[in-house]
N, C-alpha and C positions, 0 to 999 in steps of 0.2 A: 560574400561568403555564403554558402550554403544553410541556410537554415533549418534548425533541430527544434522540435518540439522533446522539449525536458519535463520532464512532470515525476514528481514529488510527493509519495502519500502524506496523506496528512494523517494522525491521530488526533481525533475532535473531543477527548478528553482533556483540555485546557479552558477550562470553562466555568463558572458560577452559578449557571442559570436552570439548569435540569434536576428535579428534584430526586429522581432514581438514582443521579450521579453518588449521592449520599452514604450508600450502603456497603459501597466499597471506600469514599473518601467521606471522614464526617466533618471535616474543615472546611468544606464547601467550595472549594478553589479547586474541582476536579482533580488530575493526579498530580498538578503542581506540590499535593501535599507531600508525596512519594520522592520528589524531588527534592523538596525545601527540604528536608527529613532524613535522608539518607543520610549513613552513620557510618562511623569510622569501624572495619570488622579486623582486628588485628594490626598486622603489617598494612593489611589495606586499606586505601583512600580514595573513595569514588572524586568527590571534590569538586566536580560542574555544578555550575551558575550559568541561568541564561543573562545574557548581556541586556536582554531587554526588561527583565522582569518577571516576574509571575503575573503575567498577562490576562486579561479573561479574551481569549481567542473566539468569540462570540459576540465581542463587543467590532460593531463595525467601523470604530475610527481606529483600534488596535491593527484591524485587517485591512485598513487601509497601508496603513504600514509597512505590516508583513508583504501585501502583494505589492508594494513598490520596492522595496526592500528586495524580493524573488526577481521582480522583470530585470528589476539593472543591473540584474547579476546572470541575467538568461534561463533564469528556472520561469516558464511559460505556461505549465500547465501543472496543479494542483489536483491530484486524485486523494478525494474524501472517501475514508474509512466509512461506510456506510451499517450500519445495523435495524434489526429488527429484530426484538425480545417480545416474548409473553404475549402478540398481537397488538403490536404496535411500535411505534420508532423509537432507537434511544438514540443519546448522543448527535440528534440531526440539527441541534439549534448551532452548532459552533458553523457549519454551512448555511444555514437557513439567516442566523441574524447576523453572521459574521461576512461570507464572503459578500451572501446573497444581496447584501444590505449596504456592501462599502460601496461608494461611488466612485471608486478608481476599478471593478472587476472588468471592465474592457480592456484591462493592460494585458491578463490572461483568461483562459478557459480551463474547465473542471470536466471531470467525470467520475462516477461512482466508483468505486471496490465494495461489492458488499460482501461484509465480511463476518459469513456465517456460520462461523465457528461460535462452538458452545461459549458462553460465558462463564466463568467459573472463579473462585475466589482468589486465584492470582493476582486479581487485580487491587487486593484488598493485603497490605502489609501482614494485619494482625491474623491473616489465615491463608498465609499463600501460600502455603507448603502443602496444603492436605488439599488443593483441587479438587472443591466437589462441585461439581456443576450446579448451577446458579438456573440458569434460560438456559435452554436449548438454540441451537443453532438451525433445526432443521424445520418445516414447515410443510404443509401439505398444499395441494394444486390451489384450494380455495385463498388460501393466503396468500402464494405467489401471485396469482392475480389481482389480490388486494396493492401489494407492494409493486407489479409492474405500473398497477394503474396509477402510483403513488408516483413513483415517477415520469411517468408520461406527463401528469398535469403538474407537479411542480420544479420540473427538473429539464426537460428534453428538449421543452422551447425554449429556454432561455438563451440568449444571442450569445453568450458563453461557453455556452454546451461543448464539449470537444467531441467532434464525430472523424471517422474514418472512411472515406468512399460515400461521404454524404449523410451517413448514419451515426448517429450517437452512440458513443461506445459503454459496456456497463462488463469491468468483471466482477466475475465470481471465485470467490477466494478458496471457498471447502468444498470440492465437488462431492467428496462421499457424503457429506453432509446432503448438499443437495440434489443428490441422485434417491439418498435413502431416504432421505423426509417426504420423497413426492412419489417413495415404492417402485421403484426402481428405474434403470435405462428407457424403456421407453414414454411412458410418464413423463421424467426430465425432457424427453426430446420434444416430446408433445408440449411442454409448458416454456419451451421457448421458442416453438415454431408457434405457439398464441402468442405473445408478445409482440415477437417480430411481424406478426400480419395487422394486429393490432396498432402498431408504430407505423406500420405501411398506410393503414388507413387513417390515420392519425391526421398524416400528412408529414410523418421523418423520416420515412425514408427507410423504416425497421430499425433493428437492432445490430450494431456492431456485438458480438459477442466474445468475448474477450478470459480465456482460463489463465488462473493464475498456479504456475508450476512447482512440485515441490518435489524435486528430483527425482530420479526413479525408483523409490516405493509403489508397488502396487496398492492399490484400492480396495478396501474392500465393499461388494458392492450385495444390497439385499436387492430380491424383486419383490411383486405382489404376492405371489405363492410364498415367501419365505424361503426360499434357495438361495444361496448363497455364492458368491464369483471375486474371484480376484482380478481387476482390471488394471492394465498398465496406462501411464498417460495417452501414450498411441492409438488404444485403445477406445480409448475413451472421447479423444478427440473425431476419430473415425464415428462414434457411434451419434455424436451428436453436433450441431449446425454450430459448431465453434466456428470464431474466423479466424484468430490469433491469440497467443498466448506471450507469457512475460513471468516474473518473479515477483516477489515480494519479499525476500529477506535472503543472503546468503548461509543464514542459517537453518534454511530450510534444505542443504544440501551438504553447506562444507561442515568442517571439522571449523570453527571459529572459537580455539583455542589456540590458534600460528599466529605468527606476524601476520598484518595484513598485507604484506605482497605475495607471499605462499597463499594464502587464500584468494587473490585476487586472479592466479595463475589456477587455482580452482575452476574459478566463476569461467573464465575465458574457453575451460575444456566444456563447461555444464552448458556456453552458449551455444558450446558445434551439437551439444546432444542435442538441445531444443530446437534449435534451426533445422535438423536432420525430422524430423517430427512430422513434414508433409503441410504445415501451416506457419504462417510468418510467426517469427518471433523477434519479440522487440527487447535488445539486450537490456539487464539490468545492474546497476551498481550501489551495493549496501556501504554504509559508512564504516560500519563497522557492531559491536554486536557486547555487550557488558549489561545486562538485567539485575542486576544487584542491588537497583536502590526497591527493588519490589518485593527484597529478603530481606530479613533479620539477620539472617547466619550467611557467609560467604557462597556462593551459587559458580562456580564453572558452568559454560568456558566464558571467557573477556579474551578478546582478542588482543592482541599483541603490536602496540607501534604503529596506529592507524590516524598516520600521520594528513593533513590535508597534500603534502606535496605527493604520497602513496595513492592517495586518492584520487588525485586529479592526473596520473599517471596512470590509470585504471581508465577514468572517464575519455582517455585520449585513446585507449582500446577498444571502449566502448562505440567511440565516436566511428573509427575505422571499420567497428562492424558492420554498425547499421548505413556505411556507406557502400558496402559491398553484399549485404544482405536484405537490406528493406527498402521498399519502396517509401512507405511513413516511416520519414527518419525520425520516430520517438523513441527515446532512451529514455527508461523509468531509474528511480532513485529512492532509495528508504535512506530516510525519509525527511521531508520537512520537519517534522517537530517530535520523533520516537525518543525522549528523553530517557523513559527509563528503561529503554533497549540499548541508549547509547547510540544511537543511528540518526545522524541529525544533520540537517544545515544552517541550522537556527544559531547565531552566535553565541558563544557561551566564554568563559573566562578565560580558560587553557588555551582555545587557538584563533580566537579571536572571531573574525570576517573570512575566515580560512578556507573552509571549504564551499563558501559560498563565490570567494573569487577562486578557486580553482573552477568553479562551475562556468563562470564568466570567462576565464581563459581559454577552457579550451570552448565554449559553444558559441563566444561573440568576436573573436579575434579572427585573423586571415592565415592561423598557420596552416598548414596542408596538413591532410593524414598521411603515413610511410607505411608503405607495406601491408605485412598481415598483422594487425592488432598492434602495430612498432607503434614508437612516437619519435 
């Protein structure tokens, strides 16, 4: 059978060990607390438990685990939620002492999403409603080169690394973020054609560069004069040394207030838009999308019926894409462990092992794909 590289964000907030983690959870178990915690808001009942525990996914006999637990189900590549606040890393130990650190990560490969979106108090139950930003997301050139060089040396040679055409792959989540933190379009281009020659000389081969898509809203984009532009993704791609792009959530496009099959008939039109785009795109499949346990008061939208046999009925769409569209047959997936998104593989009480052997059926079995997106 043809082999798929599946890969999985991870949210590296399940953890003990980071003392910043604090200010938004003070129980110290990362956002398991948001989890363990979440409350009954009327008629409604969040009600997931993970099957395994409130884990510290930092700890590397935990991840040994998880990543045995991910391979035999065929989830093979693990994309870590990457940040950098206030001039320097957050959240990097649940990769550094967890994957980094298990003695089974030869079963799979990683690569980054940095994800450089503001931080703000969403994260934080007892003030998520008033969103005021926390850190900033955005950074200037002197910093990017702090952070490229951050991962060059602790990340790019590791025999795990996942690369594309030889090159290590790294997305980037908020491009207005990082077009305007570094004063505009060409700046951005300029601070990843350094990386990439930097990588080359390295000895990786550069940089896979990798944007992660959020439908078509335009951008709004500052230069160094202060003038102002709205750029579309096409655009944007055109302007600078992307080599492919992908999703991270379908709720960065659909209505995820429908049944998850109506939204999954979304996603399948959002993948001709991005393929139509001029650069590969590598399909993606969201589990599904309910944020509630991060309010106090009830929060739309929670998606509708987002079943694992829905899901892995999507994943067989998915599957048929990237057979007819990519070369790198990788299909991304939100996410490994998105609890209080509600977007998960990670077993929990309701559906068991569910969606983790839908993953297994369709990427490790010998059924054929039918058609256009059929199953």
């Amino acid at each position: 059978m043809k082999k798929y590289d599946i890969a999985a964000y991870v949210w590296p907030a399940y953890t003990r060990d980071e003392p910043r983690t604090r200010i938004f959870w003070p129980e110290g178990i990362g956002e398991w607390q948001s989890v363990k915690n979440a409350e009954k808001k009327g008629d409604y009942v969040w009600g997931r438990k993970p099957l395994w525990g409130y884990v510290n996914e930092a700890d590397p006999y935990v991840m040994e685990m998880e990543i045995d637990a991910a391979a035999d189900h065929g989830v093979n590549v693990f994309i870590y939620d990457w940040y950098w606040y206030d001039g320097r890393p957050f959240l990097e130990n649940c990769l550094n002492d967890g994957f980094l650190k298990a003695r089974n990560n030869d079963r799979m490969k990683f690569y980054l999403m940095w994800a450089n979106h503001d931080a703000n108090t969403l994260w934080d139950k007892r003030t998520s409603d008033q969103e005021t930003v926390i850190w900033s997301g955005r950074v200037t050139a002197e910093q990017f080169r702090v952070i490229g060089r951050r991962w060059m040396e602790k990340y790019f040679g590791h025999p795990s690394y996942y690369r594309i055409g030889g090159r290590p792959v790294v997305s980037i989540y908020d491009m207005s973020n990082f077009i305007n933190g570094l004063g505009g379009l060409e700046n951005a281009r300029e601070a990843l054609v350094w990386l990439d020659s930097e990588a080359s000389a390295a000895g990786f081969g550069g940089v896979h560069f990798q944007m992660i898509k959020w439908g078509e809203q335009m951008i709004n984009i500052t230069g160094v004069d202060n003038t102002e532009e709205r750029l579309s993704s096409q655009e944007i791609l055109k302007a600078l040394p992307l080599d492919s792009l992908t999703h991270y959530q379908f709720a960065h496009f659909a209505d995820m207030d429908l049944d998850y099959s109506e939204i999954g008939e979304c996603a399948k039109v959002e993948w001709e838009k991005a393929a139509s785009l001029g650069k590969p795109y590598f399909p993606h499949v969201s589990a599904g999308w309910d944020n509630n346990p991060r309010f106090t008061a009830y929060r739309a939208p929670v998606t509708k019926d987002p079943t694992p046999e829905k899901f892995e009925k999507l994943l067989r769409a998915a599957r048929s894409f990237a057979d007819e569209h990519c070369d790198t047959p990788l299909i991304t997936i939100n996410s490994w462990n998105e609890w209080t998104e509600t977007s998960y593989l990670e077993p929990d009480n309701k559906f068991g092992y569910g969606y983790l052997k839908a993953v297994k059926r369709v990427f490790t079995d010998s059924t054929p794909s039918k058609g256009i997106y059929g199953v």
